[in-house]
CHARMM internal coordinates of N, CA and C (Angstrom, degrees):
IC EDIT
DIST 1 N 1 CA 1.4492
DIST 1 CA 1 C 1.5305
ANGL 1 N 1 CA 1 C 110.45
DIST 1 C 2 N 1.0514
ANGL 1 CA 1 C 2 N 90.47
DIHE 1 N 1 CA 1 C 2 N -49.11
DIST 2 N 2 CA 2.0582
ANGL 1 C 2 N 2 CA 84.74
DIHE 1 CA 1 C 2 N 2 CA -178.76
DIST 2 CA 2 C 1.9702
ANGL 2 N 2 CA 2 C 120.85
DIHE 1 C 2 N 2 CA 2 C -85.98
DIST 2 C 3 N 1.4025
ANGL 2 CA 2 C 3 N 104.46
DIHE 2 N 2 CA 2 C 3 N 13.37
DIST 3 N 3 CA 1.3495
ANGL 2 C 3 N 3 CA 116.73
DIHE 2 CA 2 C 3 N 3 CA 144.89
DIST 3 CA 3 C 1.0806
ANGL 3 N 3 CA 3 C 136.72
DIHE 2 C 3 N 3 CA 3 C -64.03
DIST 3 C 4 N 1.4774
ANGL 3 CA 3 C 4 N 102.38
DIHE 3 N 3 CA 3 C 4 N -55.86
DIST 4 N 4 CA 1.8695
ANGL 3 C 4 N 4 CA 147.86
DIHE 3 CA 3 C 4 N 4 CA 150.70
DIST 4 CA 4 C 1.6834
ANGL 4 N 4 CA 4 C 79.90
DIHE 3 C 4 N 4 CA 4 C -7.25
DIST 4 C 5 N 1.6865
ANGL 4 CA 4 C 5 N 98.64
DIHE 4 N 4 CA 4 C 5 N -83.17
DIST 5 N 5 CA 1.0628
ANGL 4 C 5 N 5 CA 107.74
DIHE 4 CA 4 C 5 N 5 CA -141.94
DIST 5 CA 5 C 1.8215
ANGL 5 N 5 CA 5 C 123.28
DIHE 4 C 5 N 5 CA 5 C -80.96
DIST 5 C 6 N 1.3460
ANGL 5 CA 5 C 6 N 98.05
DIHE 5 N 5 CA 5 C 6 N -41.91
DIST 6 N 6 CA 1.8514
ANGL 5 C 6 N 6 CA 87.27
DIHE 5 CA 5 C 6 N 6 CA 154.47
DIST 6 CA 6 C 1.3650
ANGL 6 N 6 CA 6 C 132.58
DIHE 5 C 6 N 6 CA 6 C -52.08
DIST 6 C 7 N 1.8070
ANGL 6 CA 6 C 7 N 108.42
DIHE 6 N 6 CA 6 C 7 N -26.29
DIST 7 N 7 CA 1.5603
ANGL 6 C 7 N 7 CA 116.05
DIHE 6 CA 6 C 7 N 7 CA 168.93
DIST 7 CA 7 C 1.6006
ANGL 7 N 7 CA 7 C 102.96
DIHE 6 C 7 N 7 CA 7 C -41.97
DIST 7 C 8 N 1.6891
ANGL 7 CA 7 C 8 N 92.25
DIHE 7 N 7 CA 7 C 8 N -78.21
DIST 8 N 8 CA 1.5528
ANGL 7 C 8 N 8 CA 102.69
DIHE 7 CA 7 C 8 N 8 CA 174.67
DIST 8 CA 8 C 1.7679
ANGL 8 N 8 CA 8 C 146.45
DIHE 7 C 8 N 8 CA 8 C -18.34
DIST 8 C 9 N 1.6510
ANGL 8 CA 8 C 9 N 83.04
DIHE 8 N 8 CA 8 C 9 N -47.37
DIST 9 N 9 CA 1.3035
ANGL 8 C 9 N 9 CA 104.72
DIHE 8 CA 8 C 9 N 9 CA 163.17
DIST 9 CA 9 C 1.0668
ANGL 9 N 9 CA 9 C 126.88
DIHE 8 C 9 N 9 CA 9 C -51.24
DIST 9 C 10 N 1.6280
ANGL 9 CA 9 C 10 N 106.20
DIHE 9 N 9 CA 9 C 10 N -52.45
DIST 10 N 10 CA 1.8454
ANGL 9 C 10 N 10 CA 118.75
DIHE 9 CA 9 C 10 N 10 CA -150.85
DIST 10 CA 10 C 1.4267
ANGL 10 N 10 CA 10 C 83.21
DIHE 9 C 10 N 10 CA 10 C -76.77
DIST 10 C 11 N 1.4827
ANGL 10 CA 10 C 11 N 124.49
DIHE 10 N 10 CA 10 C 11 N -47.71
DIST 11 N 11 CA 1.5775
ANGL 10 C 11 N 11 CA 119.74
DIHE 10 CA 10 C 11 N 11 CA -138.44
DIST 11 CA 11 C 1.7478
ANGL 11 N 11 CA 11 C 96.48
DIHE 10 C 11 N 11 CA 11 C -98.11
DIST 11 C 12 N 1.2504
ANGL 11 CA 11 C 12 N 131.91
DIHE 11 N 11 CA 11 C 12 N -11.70
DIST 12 N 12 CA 1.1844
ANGL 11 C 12 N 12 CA 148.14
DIHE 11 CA 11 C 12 N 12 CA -169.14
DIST 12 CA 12 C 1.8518
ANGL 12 N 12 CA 12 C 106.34
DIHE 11 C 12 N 12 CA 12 C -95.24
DIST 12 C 13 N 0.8280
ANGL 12 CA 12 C 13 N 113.36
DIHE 12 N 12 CA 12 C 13 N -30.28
DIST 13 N 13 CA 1.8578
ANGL 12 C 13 N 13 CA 110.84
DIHE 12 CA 12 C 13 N 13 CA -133.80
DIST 13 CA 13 C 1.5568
ANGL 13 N 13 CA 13 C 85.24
DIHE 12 C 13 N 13 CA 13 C -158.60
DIST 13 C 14 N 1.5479
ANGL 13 CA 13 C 14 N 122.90
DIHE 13 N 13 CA 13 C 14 N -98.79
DIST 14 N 14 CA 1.4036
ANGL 13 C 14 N 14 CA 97.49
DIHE 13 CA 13 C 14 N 14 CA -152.76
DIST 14 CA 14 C 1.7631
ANGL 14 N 14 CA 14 C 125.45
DIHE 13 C 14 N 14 CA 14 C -90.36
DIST 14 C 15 N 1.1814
ANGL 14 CA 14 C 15 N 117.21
DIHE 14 N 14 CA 14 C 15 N 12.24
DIST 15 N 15 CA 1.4816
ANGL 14 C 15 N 15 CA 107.29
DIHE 14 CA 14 C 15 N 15 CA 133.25
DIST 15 CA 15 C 1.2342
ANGL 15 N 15 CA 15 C 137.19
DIHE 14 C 15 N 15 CA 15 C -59.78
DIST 15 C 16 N 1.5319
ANGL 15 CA 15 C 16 N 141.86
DIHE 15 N 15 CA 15 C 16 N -39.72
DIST 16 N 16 CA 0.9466
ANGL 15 C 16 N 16 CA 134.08
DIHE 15 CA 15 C 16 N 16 CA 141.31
DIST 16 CA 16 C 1.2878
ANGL 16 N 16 CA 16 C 139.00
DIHE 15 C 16 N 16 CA 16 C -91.74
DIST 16 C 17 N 1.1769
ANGL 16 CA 16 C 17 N 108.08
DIHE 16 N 16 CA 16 C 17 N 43.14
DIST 17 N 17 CA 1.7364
ANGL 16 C 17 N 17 CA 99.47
DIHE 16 CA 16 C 17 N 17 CA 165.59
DIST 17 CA 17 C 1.7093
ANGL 17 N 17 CA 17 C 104.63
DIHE 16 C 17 N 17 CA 17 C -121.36
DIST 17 C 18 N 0.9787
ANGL 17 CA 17 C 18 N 118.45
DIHE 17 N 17 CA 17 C 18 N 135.20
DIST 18 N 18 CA 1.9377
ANGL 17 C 18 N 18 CA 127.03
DIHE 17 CA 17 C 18 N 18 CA -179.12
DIST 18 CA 18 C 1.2271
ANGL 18 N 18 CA 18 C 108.87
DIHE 17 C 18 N 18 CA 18 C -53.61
DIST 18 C 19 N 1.2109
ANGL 18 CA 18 C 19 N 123.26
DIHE 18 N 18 CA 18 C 19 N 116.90
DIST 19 N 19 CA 1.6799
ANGL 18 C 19 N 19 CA 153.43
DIHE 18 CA 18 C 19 N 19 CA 150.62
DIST 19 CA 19 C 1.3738
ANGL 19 N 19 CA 19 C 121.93
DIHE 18 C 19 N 19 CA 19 C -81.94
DIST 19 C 20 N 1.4430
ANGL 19 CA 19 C 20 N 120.20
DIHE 19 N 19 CA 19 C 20 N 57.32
DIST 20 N 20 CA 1.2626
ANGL 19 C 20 N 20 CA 128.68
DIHE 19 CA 19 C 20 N 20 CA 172.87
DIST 20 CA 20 C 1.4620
ANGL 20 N 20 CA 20 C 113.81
DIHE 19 C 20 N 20 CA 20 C -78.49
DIST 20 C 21 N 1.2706
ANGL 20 CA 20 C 21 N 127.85
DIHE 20 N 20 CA 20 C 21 N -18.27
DIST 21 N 21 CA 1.2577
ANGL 20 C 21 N 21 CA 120.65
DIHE 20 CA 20 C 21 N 21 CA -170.87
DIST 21 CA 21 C 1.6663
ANGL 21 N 21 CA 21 C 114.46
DIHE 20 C 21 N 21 CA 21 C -161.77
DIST 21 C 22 N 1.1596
ANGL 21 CA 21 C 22 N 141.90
DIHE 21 N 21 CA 21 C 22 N -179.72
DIST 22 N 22 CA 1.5886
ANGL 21 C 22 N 22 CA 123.79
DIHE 21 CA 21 C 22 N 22 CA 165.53
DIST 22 CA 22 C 1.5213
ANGL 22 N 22 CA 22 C 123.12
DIHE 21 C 22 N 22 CA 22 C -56.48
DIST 22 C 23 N 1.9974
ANGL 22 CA 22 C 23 N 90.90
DIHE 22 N 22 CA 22 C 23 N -51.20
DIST 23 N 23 CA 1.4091
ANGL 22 C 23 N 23 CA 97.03
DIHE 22 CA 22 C 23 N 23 CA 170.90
DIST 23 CA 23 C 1.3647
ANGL 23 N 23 CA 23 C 139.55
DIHE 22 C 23 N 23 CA 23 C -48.10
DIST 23 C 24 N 1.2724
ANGL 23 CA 23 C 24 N 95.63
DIHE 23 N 23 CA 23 C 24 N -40.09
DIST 24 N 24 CA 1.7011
ANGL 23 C 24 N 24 CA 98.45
DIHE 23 CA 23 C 24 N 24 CA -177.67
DIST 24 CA 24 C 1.3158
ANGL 24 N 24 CA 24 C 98.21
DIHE 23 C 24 N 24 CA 24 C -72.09
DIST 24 C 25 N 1.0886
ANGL 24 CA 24 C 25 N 116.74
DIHE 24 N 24 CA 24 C 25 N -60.84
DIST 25 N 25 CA 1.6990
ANGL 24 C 25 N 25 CA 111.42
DIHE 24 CA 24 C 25 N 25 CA -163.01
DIST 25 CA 25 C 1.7594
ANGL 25 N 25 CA 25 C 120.22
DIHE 24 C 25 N 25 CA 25 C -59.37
DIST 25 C 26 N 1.3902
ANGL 25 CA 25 C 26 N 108.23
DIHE 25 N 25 CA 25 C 26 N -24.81
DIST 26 N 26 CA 1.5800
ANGL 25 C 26 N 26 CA 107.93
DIHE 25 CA 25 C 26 N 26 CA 142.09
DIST 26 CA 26 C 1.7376
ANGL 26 N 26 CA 26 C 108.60
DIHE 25 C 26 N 26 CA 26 C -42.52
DIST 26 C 27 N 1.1329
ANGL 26 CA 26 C 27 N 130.07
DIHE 26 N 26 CA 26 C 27 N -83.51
DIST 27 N 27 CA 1.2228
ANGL 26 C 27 N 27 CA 159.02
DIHE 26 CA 26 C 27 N 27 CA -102.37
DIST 27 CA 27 C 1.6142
ANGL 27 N 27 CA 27 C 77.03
DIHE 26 C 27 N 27 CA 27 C -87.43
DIST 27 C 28 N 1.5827
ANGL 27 CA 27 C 28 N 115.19
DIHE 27 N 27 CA 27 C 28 N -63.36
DIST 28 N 28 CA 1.5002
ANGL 27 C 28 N 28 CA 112.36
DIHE 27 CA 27 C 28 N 28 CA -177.01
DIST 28 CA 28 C 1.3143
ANGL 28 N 28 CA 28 C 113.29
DIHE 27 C 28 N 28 CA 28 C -77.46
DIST 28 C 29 N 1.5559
ANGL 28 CA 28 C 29 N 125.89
DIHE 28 N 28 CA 28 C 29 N -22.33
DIST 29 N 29 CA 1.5347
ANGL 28 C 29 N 29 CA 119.18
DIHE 28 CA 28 C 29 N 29 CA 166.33
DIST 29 CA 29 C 1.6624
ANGL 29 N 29 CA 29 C 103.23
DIHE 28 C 29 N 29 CA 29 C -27.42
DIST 29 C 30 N 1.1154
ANGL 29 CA 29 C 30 N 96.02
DIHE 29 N 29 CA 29 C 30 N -77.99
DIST 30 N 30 CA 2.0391
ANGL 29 C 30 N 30 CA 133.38
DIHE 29 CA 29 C 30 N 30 CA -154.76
DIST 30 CA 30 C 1.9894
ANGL 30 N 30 CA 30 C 84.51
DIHE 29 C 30 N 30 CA 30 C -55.60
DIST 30 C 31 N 1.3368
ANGL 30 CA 30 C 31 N 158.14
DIHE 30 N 30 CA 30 C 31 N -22.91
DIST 31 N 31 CA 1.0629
ANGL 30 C 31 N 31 CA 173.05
DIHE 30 CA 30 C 31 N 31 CA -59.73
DIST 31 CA 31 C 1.4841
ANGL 31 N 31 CA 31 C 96.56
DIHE 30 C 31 N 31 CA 31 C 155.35
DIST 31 C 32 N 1.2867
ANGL 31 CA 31 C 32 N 133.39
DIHE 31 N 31 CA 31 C 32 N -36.56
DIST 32 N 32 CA 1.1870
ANGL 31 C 32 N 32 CA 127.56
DIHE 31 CA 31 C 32 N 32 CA -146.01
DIST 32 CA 32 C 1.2299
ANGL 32 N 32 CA 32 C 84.68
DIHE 31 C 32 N 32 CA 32 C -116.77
DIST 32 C 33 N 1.6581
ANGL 32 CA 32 C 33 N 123.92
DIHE 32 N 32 CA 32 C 33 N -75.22
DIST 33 N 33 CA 1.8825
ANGL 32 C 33 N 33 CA 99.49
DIHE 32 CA 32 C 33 N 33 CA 155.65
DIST 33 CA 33 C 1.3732
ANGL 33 N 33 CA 33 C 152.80
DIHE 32 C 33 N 33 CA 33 C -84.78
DIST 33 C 34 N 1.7783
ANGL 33 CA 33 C 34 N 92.97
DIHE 33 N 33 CA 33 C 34 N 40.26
DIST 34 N 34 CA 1.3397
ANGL 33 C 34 N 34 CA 97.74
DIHE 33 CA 33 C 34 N 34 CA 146.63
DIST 34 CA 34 C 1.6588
ANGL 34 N 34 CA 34 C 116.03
DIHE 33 C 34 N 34 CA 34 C -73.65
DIST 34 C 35 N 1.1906
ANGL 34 CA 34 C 35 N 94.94
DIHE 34 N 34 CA 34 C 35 N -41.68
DIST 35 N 35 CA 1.7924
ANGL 34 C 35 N 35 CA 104.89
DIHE 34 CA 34 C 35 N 35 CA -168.69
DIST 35 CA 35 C 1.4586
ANGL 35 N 35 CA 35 C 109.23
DIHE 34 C 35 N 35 CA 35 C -77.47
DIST 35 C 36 N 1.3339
ANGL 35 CA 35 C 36 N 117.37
DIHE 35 N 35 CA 35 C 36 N -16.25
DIST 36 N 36 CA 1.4664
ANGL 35 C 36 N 36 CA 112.31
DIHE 35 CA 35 C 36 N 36 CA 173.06
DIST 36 CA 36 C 1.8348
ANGL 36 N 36 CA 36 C 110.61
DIHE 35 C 36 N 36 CA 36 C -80.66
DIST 36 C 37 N 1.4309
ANGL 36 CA 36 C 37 N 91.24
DIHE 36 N 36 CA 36 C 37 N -23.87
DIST 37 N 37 CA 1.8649
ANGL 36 C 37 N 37 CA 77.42
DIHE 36 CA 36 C 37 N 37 CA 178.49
DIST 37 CA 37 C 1.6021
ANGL 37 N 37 CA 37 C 101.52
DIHE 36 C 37 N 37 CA 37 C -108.31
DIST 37 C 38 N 0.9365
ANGL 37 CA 37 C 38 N 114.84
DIHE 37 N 37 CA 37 C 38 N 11.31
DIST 38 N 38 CA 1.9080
ANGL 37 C 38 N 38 CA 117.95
DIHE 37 CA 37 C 38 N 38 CA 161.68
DIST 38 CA 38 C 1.2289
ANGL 38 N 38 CA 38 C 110.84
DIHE 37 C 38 N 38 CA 38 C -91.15
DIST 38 C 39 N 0.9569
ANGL 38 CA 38 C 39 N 130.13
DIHE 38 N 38 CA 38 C 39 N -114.13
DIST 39 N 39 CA 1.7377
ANGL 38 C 39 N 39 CA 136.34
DIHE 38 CA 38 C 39 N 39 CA 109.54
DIST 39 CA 39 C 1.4714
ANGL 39 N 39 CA 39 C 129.33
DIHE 38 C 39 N 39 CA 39 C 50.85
DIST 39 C 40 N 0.6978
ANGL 39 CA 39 C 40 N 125.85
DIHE 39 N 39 CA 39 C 40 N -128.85
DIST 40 N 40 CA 2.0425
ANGL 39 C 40 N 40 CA 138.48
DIHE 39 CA 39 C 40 N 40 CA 167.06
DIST 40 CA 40 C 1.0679
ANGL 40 N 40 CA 40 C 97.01
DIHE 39 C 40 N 40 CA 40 C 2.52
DIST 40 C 41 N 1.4492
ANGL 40 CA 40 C 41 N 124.52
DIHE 40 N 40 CA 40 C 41 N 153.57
DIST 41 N 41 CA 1.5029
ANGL 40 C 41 N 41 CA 129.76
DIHE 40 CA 40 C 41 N 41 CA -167.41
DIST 41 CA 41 C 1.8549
ANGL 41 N 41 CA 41 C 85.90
DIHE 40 C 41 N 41 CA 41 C -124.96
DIST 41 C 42 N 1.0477
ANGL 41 CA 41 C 42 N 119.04
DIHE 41 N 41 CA 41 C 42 N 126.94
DIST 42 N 42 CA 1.5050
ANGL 41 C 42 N 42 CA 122.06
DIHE 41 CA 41 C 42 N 42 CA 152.16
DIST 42 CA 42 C 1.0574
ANGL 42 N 42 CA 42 C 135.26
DIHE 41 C 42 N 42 CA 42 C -103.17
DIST 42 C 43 N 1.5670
ANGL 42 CA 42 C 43 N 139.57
DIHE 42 N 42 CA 42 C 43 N 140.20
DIST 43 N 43 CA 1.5522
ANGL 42 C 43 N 43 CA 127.16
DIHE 42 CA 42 C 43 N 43 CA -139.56
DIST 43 CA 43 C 1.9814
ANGL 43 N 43 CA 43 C 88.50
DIHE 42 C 43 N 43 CA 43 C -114.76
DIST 43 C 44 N 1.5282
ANGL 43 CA 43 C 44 N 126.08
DIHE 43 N 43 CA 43 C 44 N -9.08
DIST 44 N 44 CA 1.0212
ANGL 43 C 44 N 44 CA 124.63
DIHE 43 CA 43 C 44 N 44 CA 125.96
DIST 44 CA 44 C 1.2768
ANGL 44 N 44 CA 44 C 158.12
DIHE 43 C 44 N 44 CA 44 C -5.46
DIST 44 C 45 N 1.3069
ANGL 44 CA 44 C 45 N 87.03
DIHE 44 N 44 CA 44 C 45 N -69.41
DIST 45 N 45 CA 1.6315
ANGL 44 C 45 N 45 CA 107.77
DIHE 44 CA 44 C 45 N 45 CA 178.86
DIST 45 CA 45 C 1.7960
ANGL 45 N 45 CA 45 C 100.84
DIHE 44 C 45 N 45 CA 45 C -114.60
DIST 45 C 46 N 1.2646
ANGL 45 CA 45 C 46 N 100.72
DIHE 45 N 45 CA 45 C 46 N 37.64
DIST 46 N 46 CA 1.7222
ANGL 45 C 46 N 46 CA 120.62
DIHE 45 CA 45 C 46 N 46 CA 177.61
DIST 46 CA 46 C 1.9197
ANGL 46 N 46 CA 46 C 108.97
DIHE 45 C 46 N 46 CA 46 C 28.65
DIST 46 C 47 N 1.7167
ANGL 46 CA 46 C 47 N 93.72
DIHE 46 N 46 CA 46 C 47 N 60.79
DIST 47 N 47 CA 1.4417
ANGL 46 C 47 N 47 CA 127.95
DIHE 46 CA 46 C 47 N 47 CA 164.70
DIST 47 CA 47 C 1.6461
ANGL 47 N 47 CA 47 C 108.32
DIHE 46 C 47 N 47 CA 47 C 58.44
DIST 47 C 48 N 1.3995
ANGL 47 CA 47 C 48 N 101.60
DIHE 47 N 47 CA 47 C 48 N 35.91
DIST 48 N 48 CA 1.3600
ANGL 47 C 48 N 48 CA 103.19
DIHE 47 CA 47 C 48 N 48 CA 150.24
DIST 48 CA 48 C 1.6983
ANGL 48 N 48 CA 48 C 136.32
DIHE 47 C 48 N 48 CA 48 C -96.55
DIST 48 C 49 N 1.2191
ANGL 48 CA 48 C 49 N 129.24
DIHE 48 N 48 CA 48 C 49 N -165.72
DIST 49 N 49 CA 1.5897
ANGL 48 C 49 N 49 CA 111.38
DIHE 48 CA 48 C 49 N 49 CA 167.49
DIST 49 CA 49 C 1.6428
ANGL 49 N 49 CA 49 C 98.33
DIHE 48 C 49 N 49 CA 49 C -109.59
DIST 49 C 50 N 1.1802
ANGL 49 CA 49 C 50 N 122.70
DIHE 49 N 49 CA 49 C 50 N 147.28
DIST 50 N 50 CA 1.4025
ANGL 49 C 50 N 50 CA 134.68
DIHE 49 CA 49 C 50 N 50 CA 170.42
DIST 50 CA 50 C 1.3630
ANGL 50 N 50 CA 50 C 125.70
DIHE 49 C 50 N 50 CA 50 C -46.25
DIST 50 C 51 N 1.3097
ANGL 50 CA 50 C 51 N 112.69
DIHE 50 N 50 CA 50 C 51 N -6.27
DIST 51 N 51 CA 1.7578
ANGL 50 C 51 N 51 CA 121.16
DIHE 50 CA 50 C 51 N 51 CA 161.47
DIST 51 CA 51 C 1.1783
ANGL 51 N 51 CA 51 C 115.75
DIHE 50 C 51 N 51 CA 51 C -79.17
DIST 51 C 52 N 1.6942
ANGL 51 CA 51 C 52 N 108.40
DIHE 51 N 51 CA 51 C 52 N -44.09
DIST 52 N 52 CA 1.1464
ANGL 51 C 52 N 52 CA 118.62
DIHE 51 CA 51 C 52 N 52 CA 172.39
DIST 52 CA 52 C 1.1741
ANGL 52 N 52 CA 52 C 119.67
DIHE 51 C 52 N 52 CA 52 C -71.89
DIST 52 C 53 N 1.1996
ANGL 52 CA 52 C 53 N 144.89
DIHE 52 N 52 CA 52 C 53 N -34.70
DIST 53 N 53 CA 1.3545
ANGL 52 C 53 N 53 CA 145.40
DIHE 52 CA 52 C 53 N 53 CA 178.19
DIST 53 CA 53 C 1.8406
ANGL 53 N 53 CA 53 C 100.71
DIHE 52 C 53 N 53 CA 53 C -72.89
DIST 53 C 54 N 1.1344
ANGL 53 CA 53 C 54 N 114.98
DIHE 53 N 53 CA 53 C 54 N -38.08
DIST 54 N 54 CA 1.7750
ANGL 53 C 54 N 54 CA 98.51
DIHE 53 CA 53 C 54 N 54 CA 159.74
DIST 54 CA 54 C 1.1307
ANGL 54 N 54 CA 54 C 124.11
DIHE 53 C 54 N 54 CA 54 C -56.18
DIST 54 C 55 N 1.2197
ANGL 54 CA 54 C 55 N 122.81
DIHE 54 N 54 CA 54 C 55 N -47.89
DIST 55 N 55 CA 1.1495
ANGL 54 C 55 N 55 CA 119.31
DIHE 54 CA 54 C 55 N 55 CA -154.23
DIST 55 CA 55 C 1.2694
ANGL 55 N 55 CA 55 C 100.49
DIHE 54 C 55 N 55 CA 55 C -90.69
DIST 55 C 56 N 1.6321
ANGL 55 CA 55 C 56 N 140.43
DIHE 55 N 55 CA 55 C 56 N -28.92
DIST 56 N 56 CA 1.2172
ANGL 55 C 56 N 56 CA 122.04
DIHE 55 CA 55 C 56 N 56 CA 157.42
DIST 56 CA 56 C 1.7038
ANGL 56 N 56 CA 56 C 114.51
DIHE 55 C 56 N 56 CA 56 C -49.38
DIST 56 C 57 N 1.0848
ANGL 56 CA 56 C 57 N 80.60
DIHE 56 N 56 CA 56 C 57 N -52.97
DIST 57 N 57 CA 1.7840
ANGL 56 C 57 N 57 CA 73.98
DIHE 56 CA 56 C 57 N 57 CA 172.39
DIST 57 CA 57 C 1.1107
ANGL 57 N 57 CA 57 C 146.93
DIHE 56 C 57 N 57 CA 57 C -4.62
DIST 57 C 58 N 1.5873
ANGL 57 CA 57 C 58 N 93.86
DIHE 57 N 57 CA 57 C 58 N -78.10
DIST 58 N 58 CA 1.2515
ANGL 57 C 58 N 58 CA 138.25
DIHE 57 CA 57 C 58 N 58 CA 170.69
DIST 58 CA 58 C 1.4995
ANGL 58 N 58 CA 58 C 100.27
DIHE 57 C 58 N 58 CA 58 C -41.67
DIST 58 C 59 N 1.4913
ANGL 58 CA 58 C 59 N 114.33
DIHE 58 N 58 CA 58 C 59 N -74.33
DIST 59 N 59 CA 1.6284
ANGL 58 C 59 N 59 CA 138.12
DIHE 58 CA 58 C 59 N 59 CA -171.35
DIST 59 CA 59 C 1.8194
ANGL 59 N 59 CA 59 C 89.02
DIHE 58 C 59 N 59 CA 59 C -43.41
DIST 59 C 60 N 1.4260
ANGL 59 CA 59 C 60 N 137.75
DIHE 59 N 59 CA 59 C 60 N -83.34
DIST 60 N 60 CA 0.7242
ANGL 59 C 60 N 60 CA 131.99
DIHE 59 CA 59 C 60 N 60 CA 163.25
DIST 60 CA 60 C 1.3098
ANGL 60 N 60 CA 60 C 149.12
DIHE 59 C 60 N 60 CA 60 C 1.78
DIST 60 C 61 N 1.9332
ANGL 60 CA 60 C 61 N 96.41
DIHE 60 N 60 CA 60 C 61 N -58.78
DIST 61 N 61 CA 1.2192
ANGL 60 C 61 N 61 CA 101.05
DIHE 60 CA 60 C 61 N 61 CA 175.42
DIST 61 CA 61 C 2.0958
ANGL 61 N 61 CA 61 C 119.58
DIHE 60 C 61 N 61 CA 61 C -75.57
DIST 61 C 62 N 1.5632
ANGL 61 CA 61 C 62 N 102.43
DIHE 61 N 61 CA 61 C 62 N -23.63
DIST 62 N 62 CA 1.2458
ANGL 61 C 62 N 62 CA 117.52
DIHE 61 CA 61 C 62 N 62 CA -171.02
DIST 62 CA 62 C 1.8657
ANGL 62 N 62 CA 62 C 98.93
DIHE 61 C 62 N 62 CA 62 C -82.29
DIST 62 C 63 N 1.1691
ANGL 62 CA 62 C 63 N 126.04
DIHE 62 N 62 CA 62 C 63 N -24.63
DIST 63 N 63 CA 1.2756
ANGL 62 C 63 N 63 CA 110.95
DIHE 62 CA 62 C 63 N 63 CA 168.43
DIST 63 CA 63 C 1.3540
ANGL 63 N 63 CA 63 C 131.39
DIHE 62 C 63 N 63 CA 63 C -55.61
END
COOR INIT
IC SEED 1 N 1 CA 1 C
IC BUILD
């Protein structure tokens, strides 16, 4: 799973996002999984993003 996910990363996110400096590339790291756990569809969690699959969850579990 966490192959999965640096794959994801590299080929998703940090090829294109600008690496001018440490800072920035922090700045869009932290940016990049924001949107992977908002965002990103996982075929996992049957093509939702992992916020969303909590929080149904969650809803779920409290019913």
């Amino acid at each position: 799973m966490a192959e999965s996910f640096v794959k994801t990363m590299k080929r998703d996110y940090v090829a294109f996002v600008p690496k001018p400096d440490a800072q920035t590339a922090a700045r869009n790291l932290a940016i990049a999984f924001e949107h992977y756990n908002e965002q990103h569809p996982h075929s996992a969690l049957n093509y939702r993003s992992p916020r969303e699959f909590r929080c149904n969850g969650l809803i779920n579990l409290t019913v």
